[in-house]
N, C-alpha and C positions, 0 to 999 in steps of 0.2 A: 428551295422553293421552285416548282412546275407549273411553268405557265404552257398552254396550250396554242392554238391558234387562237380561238372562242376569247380566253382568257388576254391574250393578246391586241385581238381587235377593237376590246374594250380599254386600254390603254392610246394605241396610235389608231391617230383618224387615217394611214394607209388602207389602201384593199384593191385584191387580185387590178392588174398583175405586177402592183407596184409595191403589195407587201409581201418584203424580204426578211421575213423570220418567221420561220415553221414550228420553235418549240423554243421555250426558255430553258433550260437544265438546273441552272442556280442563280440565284443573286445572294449578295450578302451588302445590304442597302449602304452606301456612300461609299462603297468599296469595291466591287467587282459585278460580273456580269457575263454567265457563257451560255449562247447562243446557240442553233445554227439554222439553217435554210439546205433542205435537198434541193440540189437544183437537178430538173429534169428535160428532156430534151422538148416538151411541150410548153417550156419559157418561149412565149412570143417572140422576145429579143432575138431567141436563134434565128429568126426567119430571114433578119440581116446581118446577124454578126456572127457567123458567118456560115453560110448554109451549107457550102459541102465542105468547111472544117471549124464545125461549132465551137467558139472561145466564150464564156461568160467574160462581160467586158468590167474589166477594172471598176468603172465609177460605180457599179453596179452592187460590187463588194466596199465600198466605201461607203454605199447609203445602207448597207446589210448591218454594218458593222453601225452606221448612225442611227440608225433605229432601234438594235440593242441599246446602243446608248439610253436611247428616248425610254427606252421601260427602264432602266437601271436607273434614272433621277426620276421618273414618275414616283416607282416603288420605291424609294429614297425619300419622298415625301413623305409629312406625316399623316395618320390615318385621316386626320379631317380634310384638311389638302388634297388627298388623294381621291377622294370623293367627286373633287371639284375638275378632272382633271377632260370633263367635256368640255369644259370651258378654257382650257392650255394647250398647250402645243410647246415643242420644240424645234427651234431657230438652230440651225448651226452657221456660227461663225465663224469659222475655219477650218481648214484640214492643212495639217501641215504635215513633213515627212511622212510623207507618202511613197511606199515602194512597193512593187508589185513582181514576186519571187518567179514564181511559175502559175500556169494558164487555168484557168480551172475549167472540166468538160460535165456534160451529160453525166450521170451517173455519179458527180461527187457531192460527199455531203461535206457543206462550208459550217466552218463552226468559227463564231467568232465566240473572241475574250476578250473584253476590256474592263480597264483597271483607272480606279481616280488617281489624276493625278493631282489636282484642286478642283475643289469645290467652295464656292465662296456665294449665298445668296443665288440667286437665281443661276448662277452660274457657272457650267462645269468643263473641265479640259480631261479625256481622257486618252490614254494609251492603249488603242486600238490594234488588235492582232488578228488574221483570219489563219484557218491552216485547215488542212484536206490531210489524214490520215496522220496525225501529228505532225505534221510539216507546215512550219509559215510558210504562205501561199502571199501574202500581204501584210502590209501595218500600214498606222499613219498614226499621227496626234489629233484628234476633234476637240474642238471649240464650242460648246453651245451654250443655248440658253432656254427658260421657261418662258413663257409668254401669255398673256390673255390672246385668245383667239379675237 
């Protein structure tokens, strides 16, 4: 399944310049999920972090990888659910093992994966991976949940 931006934005109530997923590539619903976000050198964030040696900042790819999340249990929902889904939101309730490989700059495309690791009722724990040219760049474990808005 191809989700777009368009497609996307109808999903998470994110937008510019705090939405970090430029394209879905596949989901395979209570299962997986791969992502990614071009980052470019007109991300606002560069302007402080850091301007004459631009680093995409960590937490940054941690909410990249959370918001993949957010469409991989939307689109997990059932079709009538999924309808309702102006009226939810996802909460994350943790990040846990978090580690952060190497730097990520201008010019790379971040591609997250993540993978369930439980799902139980409103609530899912998954195994978050970022990588830049097949290399993990990043992981952690996320925690979240549905919610009524």
């Amino acid at each position: 399944m191809l989700l777009d931006v368009v497609e996307i934005q109808k999903i998470l109530p994110h937008r510019f310049p705090f939405l970090l997923v430029d394209r879905v590539v596949s989901i395979e619903p209570s299962k997986s999920i791969e992502a990614y976000k071009n980052v470019t050198i007109g991300e606002q964030v560069f302007q402080g972090h850091f301007p004459e040696h631009p680093i995409y900042p960590g937490v940054m790819i941690i909410e990249g990888m959370a918001q993949a999340g957010g469409v991989l249990a939307f689109k997990s929902m059932s079709e009538d659910d999924q309808e309702d889904t102006q009226d939810k939101v996802v909460y994350f309730m943790s990040i846990d093992k978090a580690k952060f490989r190497s730097p990520i700059k201008p010019g790379d495309k971040l591609v997250y994966k993540l993978n369930v690791i439980k799902h139980k009722g409103t609530i899912w724990v998954l195994d978050g991976k970022a990588y830049v040219d097949d290399k993990v760049v990043a992981q952690a474990e996320l925690k979240a949940m549905i919610v009524d808005k």
